[in-house]
C-alpha positions as CSV (number, residue, x, y, z in Angstrom):
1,X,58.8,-10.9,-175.4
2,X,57.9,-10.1,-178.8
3,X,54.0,-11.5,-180.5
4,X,56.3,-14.8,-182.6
5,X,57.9,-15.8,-179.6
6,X,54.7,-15.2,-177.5
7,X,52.6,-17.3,-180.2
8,X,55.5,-20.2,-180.1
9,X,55.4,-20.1,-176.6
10,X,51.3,-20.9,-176.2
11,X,51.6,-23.4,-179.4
12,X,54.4,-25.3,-177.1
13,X,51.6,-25.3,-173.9
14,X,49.3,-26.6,-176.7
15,X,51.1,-29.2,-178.2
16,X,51.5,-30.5,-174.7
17,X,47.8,-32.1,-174.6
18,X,49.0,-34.9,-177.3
19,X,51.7,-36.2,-174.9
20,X,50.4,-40.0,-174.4
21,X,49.5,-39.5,-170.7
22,X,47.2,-36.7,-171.9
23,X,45.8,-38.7,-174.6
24,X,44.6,-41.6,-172.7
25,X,42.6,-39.3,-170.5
26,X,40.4,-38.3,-173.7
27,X,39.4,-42.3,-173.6
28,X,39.0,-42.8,-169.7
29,X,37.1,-39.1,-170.0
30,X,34.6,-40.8,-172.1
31,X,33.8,-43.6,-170.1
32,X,33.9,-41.5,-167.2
33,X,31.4,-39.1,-169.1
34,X,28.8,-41.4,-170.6
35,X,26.9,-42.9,-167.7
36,X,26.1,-39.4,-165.6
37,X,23.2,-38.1,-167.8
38,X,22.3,-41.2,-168.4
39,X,21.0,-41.4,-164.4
40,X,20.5,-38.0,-164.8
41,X,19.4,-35.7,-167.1
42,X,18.5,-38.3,-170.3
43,X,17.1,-40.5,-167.2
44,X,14.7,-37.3,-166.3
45,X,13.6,-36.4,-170.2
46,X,12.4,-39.9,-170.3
47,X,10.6,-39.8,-167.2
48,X,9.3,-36.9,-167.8
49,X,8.0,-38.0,-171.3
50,X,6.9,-41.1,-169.8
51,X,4.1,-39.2,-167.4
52,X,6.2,-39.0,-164.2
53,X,5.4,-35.9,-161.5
54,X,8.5,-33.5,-161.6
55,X,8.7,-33.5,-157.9
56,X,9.5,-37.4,-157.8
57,X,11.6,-36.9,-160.8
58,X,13.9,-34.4,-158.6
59,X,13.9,-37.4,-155.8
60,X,15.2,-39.4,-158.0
61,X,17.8,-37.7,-158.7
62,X,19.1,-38.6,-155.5
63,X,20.7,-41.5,-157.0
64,X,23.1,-39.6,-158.1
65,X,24.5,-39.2,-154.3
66,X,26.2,-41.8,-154.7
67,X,28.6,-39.8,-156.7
68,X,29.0,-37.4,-153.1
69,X,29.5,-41.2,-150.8
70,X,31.9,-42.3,-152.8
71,X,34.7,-41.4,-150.5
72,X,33.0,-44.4,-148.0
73,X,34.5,-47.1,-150.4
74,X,37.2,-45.2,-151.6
75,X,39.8,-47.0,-149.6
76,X,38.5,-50.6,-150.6
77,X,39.6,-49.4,-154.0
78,X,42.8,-47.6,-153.2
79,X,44.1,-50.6,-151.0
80,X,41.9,-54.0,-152.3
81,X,43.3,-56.0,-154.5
82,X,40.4,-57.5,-157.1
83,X,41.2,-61.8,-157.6
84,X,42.7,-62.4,-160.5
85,X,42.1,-59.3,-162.0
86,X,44.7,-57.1,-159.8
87,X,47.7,-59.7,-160.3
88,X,46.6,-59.4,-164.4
89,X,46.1,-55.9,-164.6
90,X,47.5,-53.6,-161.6
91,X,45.6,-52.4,-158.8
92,X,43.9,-49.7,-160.7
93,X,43.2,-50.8,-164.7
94,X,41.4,-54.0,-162.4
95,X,38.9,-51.4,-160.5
96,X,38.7,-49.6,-163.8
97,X,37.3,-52.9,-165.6
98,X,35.3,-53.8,-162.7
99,X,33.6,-50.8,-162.6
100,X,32.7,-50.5,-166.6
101,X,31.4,-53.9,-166.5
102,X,28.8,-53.4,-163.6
103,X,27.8,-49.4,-165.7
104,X,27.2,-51.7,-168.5
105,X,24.8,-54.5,-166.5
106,X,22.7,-51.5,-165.0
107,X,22.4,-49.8,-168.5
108,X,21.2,-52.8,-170.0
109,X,19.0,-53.4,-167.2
110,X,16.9,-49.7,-167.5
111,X,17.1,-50.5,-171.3
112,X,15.0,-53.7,-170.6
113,X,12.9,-51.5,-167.8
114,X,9.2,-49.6,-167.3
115,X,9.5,-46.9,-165.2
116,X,5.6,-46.9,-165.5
117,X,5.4,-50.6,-164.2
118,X,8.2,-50.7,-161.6
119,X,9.4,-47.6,-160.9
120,X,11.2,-48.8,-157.8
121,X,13.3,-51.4,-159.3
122,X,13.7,-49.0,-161.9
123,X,15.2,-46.3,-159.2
124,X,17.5,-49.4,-157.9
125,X,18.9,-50.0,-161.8
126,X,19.9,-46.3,-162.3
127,X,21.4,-46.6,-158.8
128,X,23.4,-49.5,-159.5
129,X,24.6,-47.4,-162.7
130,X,25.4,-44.1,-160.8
131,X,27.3,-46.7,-157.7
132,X,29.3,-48.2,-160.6
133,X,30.1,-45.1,-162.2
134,X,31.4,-43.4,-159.4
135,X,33.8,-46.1,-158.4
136,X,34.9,-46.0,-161.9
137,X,35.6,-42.1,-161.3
138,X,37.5,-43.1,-158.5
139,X,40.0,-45.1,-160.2
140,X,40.4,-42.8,-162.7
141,X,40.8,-40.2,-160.5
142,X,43.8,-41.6,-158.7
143,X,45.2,-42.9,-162.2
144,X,45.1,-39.4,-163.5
145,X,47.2,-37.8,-160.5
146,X,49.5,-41.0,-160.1
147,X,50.3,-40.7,-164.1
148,X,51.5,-37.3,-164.6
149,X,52.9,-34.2,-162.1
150,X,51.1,-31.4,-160.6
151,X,52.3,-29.2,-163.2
152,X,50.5,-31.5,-165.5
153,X,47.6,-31.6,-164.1
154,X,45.9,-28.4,-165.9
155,X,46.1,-30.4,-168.9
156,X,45.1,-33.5,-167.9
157,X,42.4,-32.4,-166.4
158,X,41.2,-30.6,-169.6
159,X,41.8,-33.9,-171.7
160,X,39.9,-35.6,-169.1
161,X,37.0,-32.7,-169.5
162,X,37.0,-33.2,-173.4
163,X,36.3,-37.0,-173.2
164,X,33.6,-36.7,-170.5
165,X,32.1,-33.9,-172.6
166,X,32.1,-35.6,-175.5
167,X,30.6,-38.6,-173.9
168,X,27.8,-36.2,-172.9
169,X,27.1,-35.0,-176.1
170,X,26.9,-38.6,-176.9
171,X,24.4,-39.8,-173.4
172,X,22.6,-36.5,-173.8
173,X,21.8,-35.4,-177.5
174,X,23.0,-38.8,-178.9
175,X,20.5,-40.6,-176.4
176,X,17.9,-38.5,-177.3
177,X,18.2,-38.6,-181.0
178,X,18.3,-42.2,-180.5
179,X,15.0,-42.2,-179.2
180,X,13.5,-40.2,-181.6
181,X,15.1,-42.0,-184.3
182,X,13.1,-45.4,-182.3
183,X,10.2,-43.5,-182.2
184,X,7.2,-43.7,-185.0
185,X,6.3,-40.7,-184.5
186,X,7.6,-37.4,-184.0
187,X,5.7,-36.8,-180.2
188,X,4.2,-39.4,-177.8
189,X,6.1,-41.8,-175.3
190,X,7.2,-44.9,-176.5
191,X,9.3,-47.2,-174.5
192,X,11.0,-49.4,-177.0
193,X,12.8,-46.1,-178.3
194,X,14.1,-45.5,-174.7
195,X,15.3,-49.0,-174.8
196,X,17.1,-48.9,-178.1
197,X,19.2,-45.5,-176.7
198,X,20.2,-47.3,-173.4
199,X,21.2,-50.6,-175.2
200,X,23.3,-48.4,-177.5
201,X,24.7,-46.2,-174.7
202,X,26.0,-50.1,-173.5
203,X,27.6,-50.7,-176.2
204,X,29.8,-47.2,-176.1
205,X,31.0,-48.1,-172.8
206,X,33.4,-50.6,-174.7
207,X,35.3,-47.7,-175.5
208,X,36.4,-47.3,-171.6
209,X,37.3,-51.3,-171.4
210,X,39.5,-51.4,-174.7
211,X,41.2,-47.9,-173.1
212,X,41.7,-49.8,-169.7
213,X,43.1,-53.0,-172.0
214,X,45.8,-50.6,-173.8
215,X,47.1,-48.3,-170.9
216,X,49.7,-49.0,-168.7
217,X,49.6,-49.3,-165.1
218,X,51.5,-46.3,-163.3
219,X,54.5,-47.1,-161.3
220,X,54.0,-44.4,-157.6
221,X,55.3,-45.6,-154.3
222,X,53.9,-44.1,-150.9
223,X,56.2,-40.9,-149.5
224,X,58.8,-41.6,-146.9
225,X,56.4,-39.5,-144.8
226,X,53.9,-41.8,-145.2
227,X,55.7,-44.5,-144.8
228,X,56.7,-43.7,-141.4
229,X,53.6,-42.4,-140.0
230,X,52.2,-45.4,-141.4
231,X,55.1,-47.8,-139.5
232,X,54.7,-46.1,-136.5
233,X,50.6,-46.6,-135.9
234,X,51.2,-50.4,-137.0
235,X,53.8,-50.7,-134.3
236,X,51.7,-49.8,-131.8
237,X,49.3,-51.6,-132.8
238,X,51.6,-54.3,-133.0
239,X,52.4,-54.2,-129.2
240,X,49.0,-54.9,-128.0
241,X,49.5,-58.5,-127.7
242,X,46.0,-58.7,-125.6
243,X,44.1,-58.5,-128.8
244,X,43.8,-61.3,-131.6
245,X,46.4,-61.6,-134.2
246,X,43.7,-60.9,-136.7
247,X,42.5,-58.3,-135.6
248,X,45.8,-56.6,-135.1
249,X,46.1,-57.2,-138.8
250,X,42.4,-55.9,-140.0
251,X,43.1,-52.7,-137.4
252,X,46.5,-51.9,-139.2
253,X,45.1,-52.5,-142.8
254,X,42.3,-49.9,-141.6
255,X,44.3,-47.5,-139.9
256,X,46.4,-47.3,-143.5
257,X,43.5,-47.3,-145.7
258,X,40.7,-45.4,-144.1
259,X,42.4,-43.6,-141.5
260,X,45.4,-42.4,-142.7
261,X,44.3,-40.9,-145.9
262,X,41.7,-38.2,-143.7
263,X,44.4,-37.9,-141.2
264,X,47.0,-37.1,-143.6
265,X,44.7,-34.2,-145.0
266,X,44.2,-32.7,-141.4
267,X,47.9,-32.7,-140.7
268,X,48.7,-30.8,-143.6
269,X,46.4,-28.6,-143.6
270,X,45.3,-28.5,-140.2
271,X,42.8,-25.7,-139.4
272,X,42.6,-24.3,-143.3
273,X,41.4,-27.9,-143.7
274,X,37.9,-26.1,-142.8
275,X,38.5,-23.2,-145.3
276,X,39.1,-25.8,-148.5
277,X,36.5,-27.8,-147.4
278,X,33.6,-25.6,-147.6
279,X,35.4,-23.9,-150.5
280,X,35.0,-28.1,-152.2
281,X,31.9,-28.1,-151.1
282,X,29.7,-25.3,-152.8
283,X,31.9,-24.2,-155.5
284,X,29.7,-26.2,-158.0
285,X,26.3,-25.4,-156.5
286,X,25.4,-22.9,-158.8
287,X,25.5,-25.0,-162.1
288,X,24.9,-28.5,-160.3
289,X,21.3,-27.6,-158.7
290,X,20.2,-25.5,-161.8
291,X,21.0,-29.2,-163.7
292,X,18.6,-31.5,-162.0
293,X,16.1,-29.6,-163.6
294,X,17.1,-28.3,-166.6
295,X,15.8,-30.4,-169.1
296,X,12.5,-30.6,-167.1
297,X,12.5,-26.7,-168.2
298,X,13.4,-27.0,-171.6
299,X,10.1,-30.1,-171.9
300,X,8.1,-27.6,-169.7
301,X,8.9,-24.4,-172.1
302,X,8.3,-26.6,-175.3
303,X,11.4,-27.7,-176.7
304,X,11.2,-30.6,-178.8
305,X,13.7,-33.5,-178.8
306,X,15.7,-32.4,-181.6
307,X,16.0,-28.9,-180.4
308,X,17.6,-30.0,-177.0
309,X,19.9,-32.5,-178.5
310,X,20.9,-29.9,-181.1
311,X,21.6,-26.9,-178.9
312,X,21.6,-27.9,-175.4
313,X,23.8,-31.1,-176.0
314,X,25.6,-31.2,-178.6
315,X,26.1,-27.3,-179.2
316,X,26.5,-26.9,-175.6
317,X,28.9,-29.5,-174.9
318,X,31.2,-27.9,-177.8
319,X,30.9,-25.2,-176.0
320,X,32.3,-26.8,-172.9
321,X,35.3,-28.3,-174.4
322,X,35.9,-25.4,-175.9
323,X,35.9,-23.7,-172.2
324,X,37.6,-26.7,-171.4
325,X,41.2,-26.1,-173.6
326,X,41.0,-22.7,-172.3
327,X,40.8,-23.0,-168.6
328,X,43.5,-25.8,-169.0
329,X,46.0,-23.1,-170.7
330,X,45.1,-20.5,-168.6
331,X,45.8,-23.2,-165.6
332,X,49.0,-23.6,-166.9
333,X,50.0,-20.0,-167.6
334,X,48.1,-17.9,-165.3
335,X,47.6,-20.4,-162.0
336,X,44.7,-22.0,-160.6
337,X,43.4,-19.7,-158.3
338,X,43.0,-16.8,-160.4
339,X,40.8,-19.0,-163.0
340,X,39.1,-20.4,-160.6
341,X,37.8,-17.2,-159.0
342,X,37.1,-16.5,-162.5
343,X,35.0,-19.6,-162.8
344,X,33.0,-19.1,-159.9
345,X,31.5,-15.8,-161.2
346,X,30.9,-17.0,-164.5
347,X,28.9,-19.9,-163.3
348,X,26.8,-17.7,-161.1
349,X,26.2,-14.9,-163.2
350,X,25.0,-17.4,-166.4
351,X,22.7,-18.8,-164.1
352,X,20.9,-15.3,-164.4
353,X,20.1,-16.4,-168.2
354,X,18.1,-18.9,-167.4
355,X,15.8,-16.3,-165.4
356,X,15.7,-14.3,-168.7
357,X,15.1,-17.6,-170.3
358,X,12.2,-18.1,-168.5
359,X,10.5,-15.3,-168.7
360,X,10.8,-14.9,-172.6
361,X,9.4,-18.9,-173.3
362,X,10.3,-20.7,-175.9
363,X,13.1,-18.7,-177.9
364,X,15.7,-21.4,-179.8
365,X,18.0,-18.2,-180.4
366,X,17.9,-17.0,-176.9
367,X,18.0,-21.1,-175.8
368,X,21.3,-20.9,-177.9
369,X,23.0,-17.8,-176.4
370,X,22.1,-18.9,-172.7
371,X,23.5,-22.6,-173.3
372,X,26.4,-21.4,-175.5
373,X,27.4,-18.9,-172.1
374,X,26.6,-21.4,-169.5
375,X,28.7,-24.3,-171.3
376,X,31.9,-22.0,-172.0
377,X,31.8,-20.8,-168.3
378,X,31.2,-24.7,-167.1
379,X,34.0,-25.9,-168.9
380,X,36.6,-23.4,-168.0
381,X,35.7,-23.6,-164.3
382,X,36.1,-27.1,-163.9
383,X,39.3,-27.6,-165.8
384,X,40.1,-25.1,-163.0
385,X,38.5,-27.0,-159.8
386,X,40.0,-30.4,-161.0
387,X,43.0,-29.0,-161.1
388,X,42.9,-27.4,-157.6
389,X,41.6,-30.7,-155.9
390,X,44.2,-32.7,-158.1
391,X,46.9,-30.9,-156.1
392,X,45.6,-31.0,-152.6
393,X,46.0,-34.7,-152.8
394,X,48.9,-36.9,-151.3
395,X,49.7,-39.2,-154.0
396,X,50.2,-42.2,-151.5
397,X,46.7,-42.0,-151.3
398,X,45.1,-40.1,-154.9
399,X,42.5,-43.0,-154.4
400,X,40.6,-42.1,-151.2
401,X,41.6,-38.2,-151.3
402,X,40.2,-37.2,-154.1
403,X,37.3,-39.0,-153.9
404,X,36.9,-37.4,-150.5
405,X,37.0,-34.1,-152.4
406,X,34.8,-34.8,-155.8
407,X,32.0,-36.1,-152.6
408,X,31.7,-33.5,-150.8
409,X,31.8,-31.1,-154.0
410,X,28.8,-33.2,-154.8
411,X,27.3,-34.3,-151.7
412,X,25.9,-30.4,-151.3
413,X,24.6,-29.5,-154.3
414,X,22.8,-33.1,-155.1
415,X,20.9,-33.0,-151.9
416,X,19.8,-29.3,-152.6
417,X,19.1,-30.6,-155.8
418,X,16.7,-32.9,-155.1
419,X,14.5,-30.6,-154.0
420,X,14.6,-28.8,-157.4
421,X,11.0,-29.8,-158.1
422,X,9.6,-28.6,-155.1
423,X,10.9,-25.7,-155.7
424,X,10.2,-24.4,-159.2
425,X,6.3,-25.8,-158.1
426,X,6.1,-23.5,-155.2
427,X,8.2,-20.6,-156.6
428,X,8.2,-20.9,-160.4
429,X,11.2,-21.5,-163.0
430,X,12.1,-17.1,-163.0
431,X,13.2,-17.3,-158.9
432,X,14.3,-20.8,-158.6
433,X,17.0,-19.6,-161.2
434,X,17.8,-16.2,-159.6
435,X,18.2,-18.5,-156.3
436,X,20.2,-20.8,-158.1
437,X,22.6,-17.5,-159.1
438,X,22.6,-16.0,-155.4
439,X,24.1,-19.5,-153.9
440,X,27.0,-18.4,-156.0
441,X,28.5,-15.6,-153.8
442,X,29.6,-17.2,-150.9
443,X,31.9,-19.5,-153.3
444,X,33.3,-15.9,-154.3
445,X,33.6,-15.1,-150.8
446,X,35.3,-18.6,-150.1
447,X,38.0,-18.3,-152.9
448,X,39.0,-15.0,-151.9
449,X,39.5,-15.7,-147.9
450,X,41.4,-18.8,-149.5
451,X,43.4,-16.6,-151.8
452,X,44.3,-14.2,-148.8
453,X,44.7,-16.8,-146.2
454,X,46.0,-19.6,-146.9
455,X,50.0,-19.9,-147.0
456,X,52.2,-20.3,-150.0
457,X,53.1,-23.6,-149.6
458,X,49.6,-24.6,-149.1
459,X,48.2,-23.1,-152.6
460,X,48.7,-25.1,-155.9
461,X,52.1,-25.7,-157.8
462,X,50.5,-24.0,-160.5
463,X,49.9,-20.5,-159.0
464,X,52.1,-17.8,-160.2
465,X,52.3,-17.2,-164.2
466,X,54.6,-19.0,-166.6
467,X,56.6,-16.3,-168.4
């Protein structure tokens, strides 16, 4: 293949992420995006500004696990239909609006809120936002795998990553140079600031409800597989004629929506089941733990407001969008597995940065080099992951699968998280970071007995390269 063809050939893969499908992710990526740092890593700048011990800002963190539970109400949202709402909208642009209305009563509620004077209703706000926001990456989830094929998924996974980016950019940096902007002076705590940003972050979540208000709803029907298995538990159920009518019914609906789903992942997979599993469940560990505390680190080594919005928001996130479009083409053209191995290293080995970081201090070139390699590396490893756990699911039930999957990728990490604080007390910023780095090889390890192990049919579509 000569270098026009080869060029014509990558522009066509390109050109592929303005397909409509692709585009609407951008929009639901965004709304996706914007409420994560905003319980997160905005939530612990302000906290941190506002006076509040590092170890307590670490536990709360933990409200963030409810991004790793989600997969408890996972089937209420695959399977419930919403009043009104469901019969107006479909079964998932209903969840969708549910969900961005409730991120957008929590937000205003922290805007209106002193963590100094009620720290534990506080705590319960930004959990109400995290609950929200996860069920709102539920529904997402499954639209994105019911809208488009496997083959697809690369790229709308990478669409998906450039929305929730730029939302970042936007929660992170744009938060933060919202509060400055509030501020009357360039240092010192001052809550009305804070609650100027969070009422302004409220308003940007209008952007997800117009999206869910334009897209269609996508037309999938349960396999025949399913079907079956599905007919076949109900008729035994069915024959019990000693139990209650009712609770016949209520023990069919749950075999088919909480049951079935976890069953159906067992049966496919049967003992390598254990293999993907512990492979979902650390191979984000790395970057995720390092990230409860980073902007702790970057108050901690003196990096003003402006600095961190400029280059570990906004520069960084351009950096992950960037890695973003590259791991979706590389998806596409070299398979999933081989960039995701690829991924794994990179976000281990940029942890090692931060170490450097550390011991240097307050360096804005160096704090540009480190988040310019840790963003790039993020990006193109998750455009990667997504797609893997994208095409382990069963599309007669996207809903509750993947949300089993994006949990226990976070369940992990988050709890180990939490305990970030403690941590860089006892051992200081230079170790926790080179510990952060060593949780990284057995996700190497994992992706290469998966590599070797697991059977053809059970890798994703997209291994093998497109020539």
């Amino acid at each position: 293949m000569n270098s026009a063809s080869r060029f014509s050939d990558w522009f066509e893969t390109l050109k592929v992420y303005w397909q409509p499908g692709a585009r609407s992710m951008l929009f639901l990526g965004f709304s996706a995006g914007l409420p994560l740092l905003l319980v997160f890593g905005t939530l612990s700048y302000w906290l941190r500004e506002a006076g509040i011990a590092r170890s307590t800002i670490g536990f709360l963190s933990w409200v963030a696990l409810a991004y790793g539970f989600k997969w408890v109400w996972a089937p209420l949202v695959d399977r419930l239909k919403l009043p009104w709402l469901t019969a107006r909208l479909g079964r998932r642009r209903a969840w969708m609006l549910l969900a961005q209305l409730s991120v957008i009563t929590g937000l205003c509620g922290l805007a209106f809120s002193d963590p100094l004077q009620g720290l534990r209703s506080f705590a319960l706000l930004a959990l109400l936002v995290a609950f929200s926001s996860a069920t709102q990456d539920i529904v997402i989830d499954a639209y994105r795998i019911e809208r488009a094929a496997v083959r697809l998924q690369g790229v709308m996974a990478a669409n998906y990553m450039i929305g929730y980016r730029i939302a970042m950019i936007v929660s992170g940096g744009g938060a933060l140079a919202i509060a400055q902007w509030a501020s009357p002076t360039e240092s010192g705590y001052y809550l009305n600031a804070w609650m100027v940003a969070y009422l302004s972050m409220a308003a940007l979540m209008l952007v997800g409800v117009i999206t869910v208000l334009v897209i269609r709803e996508p037309d999938v029907h349960p396999t025949r597989a399913t079907l079956e298995q599905e007919a076949a538990v109900d008729s035994i159920i069915e024959r019990q004629e000693w139990l209650p009518g009712l609770f016949r019914a209520l023990s069919e609906w749950f075999y088919g929506a909480v049951i079935s789903p976890f069953a159906d992942f067992v049966r496919r997979y049967r003992w390598h089941a254990i293999l993907i599993l512990a492979l979902i469940a650390t191979y984000r560990i790395s970057d995720v733990v390092l990230g409860v505390i980073s902007n702790v680190f970057y108050v901690d080594l003196g990096f003003s407001k402006r600095e961190v919005a400029v280059v570990a928001n906004l520069l960084g996130v351009i950096m992950t969008l960037l890695g973003a479009v590259i791991g979706g083409m590389l998806v596409t053209r070299v398979g999933v597995m081989r960039i995701l191995l690829l991924g794994g290293i990179l976000a281990a080995s940029t942890n090692l940065l931060f170490a450097w970081l550390a011991g240097i201090g307050h360096n804005l070139a160096m704090l540009t080099l480190v988040i310019s390699a840790d963003n790039l590396s993020a990006g193109l490893a998750t455009s990667a992951f997504v797609a893997y756990l994208s095409s382990l699911t069963n599309i007669s039930y996207s809903a509750t699968q993947y949300a089993l999957f994006s949990s226990v990728m976070l369940l992990l990490p988050k709890f180990v998280g939490g305990f970030s604080g403690v941590m860089v007390d006892g051992l200081g910023y230079v170790n926790f970071f080179l510990i952060t780095a060593s949780m990284g090889i057995p996700v190497l390890i994992l992706i290469l007995l998966a590599m070797r192990h697991l059977p053809p049919s059970q890798l994703p579509d997209h291994e093998g390269a497109v020539t």
